[in-house]
ZAMARGU-4260 file (C-alpha; in steps of 0.2 Angstrom, whole numbers, plus 5000, padded with zeros to 4 digits):
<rodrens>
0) 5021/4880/4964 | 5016/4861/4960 | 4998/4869/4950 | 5009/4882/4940 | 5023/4869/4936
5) 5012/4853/4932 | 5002/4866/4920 | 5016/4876/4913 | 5023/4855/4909 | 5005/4851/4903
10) 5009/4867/4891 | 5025/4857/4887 | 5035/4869/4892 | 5055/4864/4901 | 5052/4870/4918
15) 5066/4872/4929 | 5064/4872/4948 | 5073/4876/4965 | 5065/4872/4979 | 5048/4886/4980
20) 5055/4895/4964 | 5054/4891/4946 | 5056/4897/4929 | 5053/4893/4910 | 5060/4903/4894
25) 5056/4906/4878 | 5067/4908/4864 | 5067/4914/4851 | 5082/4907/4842 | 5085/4927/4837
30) 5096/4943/4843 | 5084/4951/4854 | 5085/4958/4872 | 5076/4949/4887 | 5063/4951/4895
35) 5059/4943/4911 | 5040/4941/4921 | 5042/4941/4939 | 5027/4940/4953 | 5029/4929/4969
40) 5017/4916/4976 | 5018/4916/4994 | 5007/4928/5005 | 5006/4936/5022 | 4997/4924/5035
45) 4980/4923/5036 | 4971/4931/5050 | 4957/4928/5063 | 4948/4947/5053 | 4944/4933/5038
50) 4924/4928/5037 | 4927/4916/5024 | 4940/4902/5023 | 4956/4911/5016 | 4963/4897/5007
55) 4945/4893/4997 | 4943/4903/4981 | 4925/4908/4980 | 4918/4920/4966 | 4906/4932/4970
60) 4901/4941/4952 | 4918/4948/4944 | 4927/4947/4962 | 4936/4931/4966 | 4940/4929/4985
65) 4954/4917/4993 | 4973/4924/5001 | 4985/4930/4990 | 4970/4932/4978 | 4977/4951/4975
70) 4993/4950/4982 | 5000/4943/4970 | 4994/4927/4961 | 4983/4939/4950 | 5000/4945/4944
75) 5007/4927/4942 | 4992/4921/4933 | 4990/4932/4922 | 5010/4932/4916 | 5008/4913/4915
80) 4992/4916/4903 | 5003/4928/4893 | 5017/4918/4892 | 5010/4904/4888 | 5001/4913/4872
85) 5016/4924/4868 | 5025/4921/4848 | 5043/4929/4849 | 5050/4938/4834 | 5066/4942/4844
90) 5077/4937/4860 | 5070/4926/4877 | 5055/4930/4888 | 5058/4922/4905 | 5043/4921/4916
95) 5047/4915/4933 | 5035/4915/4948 | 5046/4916/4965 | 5044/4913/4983 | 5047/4924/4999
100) 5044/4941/4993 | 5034/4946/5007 | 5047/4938/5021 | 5065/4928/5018 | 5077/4928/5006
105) 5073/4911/4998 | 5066/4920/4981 | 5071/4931/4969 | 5086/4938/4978 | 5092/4918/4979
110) 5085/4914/4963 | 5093/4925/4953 | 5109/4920/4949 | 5100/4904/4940 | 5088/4915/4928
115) 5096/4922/4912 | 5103/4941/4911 | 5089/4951/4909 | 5086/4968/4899 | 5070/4972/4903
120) 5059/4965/4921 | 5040/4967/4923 | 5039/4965/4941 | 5018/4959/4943 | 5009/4969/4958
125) 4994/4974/4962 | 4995/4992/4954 | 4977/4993/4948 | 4986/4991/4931 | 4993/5009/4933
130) 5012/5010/4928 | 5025/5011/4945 | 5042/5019/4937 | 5048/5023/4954 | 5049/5012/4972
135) 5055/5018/4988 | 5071/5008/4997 | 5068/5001/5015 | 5080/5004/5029 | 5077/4996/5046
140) 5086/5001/5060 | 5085/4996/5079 | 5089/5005/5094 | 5093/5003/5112 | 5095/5017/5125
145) 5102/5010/5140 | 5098/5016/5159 | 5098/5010/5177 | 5087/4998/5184 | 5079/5002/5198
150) 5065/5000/5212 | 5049/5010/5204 | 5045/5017/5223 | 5066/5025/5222 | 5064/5033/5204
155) 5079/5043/5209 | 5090/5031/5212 | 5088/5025/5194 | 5090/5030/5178 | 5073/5028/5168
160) 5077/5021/5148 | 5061/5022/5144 | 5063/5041/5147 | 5077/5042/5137 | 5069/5033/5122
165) 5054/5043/5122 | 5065/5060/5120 | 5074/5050/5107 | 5058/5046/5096 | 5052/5066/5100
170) 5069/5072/5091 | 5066/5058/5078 | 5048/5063/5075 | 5056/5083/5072 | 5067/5072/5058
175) 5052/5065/5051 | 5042/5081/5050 | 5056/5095/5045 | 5073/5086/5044 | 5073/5076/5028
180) 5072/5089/5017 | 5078/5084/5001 | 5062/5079/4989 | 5063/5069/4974 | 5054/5073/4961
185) 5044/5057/4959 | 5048/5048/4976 | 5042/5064/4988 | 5052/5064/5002 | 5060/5049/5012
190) 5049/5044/5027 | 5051/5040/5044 | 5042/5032/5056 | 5045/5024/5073 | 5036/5007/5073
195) 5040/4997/5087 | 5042/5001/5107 | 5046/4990/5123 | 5054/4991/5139 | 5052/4983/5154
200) 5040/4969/5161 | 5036/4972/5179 | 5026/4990/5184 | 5038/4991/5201 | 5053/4990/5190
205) 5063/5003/5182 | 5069/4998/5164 | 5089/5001/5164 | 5085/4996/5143 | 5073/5002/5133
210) 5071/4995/5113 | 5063/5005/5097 | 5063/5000/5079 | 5064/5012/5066 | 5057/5013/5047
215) 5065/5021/5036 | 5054/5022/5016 | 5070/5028/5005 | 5072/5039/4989 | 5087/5044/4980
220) 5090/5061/4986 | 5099/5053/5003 | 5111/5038/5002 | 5107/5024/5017 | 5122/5029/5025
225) 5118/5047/5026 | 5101/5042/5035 | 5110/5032/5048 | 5123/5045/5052 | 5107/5058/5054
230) 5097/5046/5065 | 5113/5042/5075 | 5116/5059/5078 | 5099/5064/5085 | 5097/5052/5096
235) 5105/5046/5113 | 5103/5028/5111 | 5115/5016/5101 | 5110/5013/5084 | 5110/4995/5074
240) 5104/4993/5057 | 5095/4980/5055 | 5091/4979/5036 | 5102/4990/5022 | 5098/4980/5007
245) 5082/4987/4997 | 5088/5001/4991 | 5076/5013/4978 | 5071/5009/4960 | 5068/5018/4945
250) 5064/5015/4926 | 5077/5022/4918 | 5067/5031/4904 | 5081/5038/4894 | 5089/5022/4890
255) 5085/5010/4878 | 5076/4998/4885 | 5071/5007/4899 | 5061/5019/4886 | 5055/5003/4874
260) 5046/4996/4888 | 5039/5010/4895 | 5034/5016/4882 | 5024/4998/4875 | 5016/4997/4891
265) 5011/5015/4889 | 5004/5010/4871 | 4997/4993/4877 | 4985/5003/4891 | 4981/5016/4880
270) 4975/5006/4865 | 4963/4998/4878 | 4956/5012/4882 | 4963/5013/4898 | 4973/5030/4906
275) 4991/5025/4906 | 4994/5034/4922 | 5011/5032/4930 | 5016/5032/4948 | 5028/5031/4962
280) 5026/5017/4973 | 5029/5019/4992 | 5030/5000/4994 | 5041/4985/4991 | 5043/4972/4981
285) 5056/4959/4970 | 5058/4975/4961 | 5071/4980/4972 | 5082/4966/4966 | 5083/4970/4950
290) 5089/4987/4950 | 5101/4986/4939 | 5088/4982/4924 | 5076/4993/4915 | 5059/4988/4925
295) 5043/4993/4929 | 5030/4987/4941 | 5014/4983/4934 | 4998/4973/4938 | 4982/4967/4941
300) 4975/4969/4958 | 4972/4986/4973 | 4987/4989/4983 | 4975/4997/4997 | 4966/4979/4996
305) 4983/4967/5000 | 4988/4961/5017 | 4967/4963/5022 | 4954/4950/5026 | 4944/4947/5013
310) 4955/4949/5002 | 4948/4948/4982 | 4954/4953/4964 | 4943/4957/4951 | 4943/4945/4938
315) 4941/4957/4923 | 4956/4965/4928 | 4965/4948/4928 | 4960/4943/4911 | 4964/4963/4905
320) 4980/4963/4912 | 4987/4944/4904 | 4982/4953/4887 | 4991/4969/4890 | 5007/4959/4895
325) 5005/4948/4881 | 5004/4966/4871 | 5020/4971/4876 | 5029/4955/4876 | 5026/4955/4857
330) 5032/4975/4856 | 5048/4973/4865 | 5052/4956/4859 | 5045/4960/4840 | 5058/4957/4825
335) 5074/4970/4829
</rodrens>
């Protein structure tokens, strides 16, 4: 955050910053709509898997190596690049790089309220500069099936939790597999999958409790609270919901905005020479904050290659995708 404000101020830009977020605008002095660029700095810990030192860029022919290299600062620089080149006919351009996408709520979803109404969001991820007009929601919810605690050599004096979590996560995988029937047309169907598991610490020691966490990849076709009620009445164990907030997003393509970005980032790839191909993304990001405004996500980078050791962006696709932002911040913010 220090290199992209003291170079966004080099650029004399009026930077604004809270804490690990920051912002600068455009205007255009015009009626216009607004467009924001959004992509987040921090990244997932480094991990012992990395033969290289994660936090030393090192280029190796068109692929530059370093954490966070993909995931997302290829998104961030290339949106500071465009921003920094863009000439408005029309409306504002906020670009704002923001903090804790990947854990915490100290970025955009605490940020927010300090940016200017938006109208239209590029939300910068590593898409393989394919098009994402759809994201799954996020649902976590945590279990406990309670039992009796017992002596392992009296089994029958006791009551085993872990026996009863394991029947509950059987009925759950027959939820996964044929219960969520609904699909959506882009999203597929919502997925489940139990993640987590513990119970007990000593071999000679029945668990009287047993804990299981639940993940829940959400589309349209089922509200949260539906999903909840289904889990809960499928299993024996109580039933807590730990996180209800990231619900699913879509551009909304037959509104106005929603079809003049689409569409000029649909032009933008084209006229490179590059398949505008558009997708449903299975994973999160700040996208999910901004729901209420026509969005896509879009960006430089491999999805398949964030969160691994190693982890490298090619440059060329950096560099192609600050040009085709820069392309559709001059469509969407041309002269009304």
């Amino acid at each position: 955050m220090d290199v992209l404000e003291h170079w966004l101020q080099a650029c004399r830009f009026d930077v604004t910053r809270a804490d690990r977020n920051l912002m600068v605008v455009k205007d255009s002095g015009k009626p216009g709509p607004t467009l924001l660029l959004c992509s987040h700095t921090d990244t997932v810990p480094a991990t012992a898997a990395w033969t290289r030192d994660p936090w030393t860029p090192t280029r190796e022919g068109s692929r530059l190596y370093g954490l966070g290299a993909n995931d997302a600062k290829a998104s961030v620089a290339a949106m500071a690049v465009a921003f920094e080149a863009a000439q408005l006919q029309a409306g504002k351009l906020v670009f704002a790089p923001v903090c804790e996408e990947e854990i915490g709520r100290g970025g955009l979803e605490a940020f927010l309220p300090s940016l200017p109404a938006a109208d239209m969001a590029i939300i910068g991820e590593p898409t393989g500069l394919d098009i994402a007009t759809a994201q799954n929601g996020l649902l976590i919810l945590d279990c406990v099936a309670h039992g009796r605690a017992g002596h392992a050599a009296r089994p029958h004096l006791a009551d085993n939790a872990l026996y009863t979590a394991a029947r509950d996560i059987l009925a759950l995988e027959g939820i996964a597999l044929e219960g969520l029937t609904r699909v959506h047309p882009l999203a597929g169907r919502t997925s489940l999958a139990v993640t987590v598991c513990a119970a007990g610490d000593r071999h000679n020691v029945i668990p009287g409790e047993a804990r299981f966490t639940i993940d829940l990849r959400t589309t349209p076709m089922y509200t949260h609270a539906e999903l909840v009620e289904q889990v809960r009445s499928a299993v024996v164990a109580e039933v807590h919901v730990r996180s209800d907030r990231f619900r699913p997003v879509s551009t909304p393509e037959h509104t106005e905005y929603g079809t003049r970005l689409l569409q000029a980032a649909q032009r933008a790839m084209s006229e490179s020479g590059r398949a505008a191909t558009l997708f449903h993304s299975p994973t999160l990001s700040d996208w999910a904050h901004l729901g209420h405004i026509a969005g896509i996500k879009w960006g430089p980078g491999l999805s398949e290659v964030s969160h691994t050791a190693d982890e490298w962006v090619d440059v060329q696709m950096v560099e192609d995708a600050a040009s085709l932002y820069l392309q559709v911040i001059h469509t969407v913010l041309g002269a009304e």
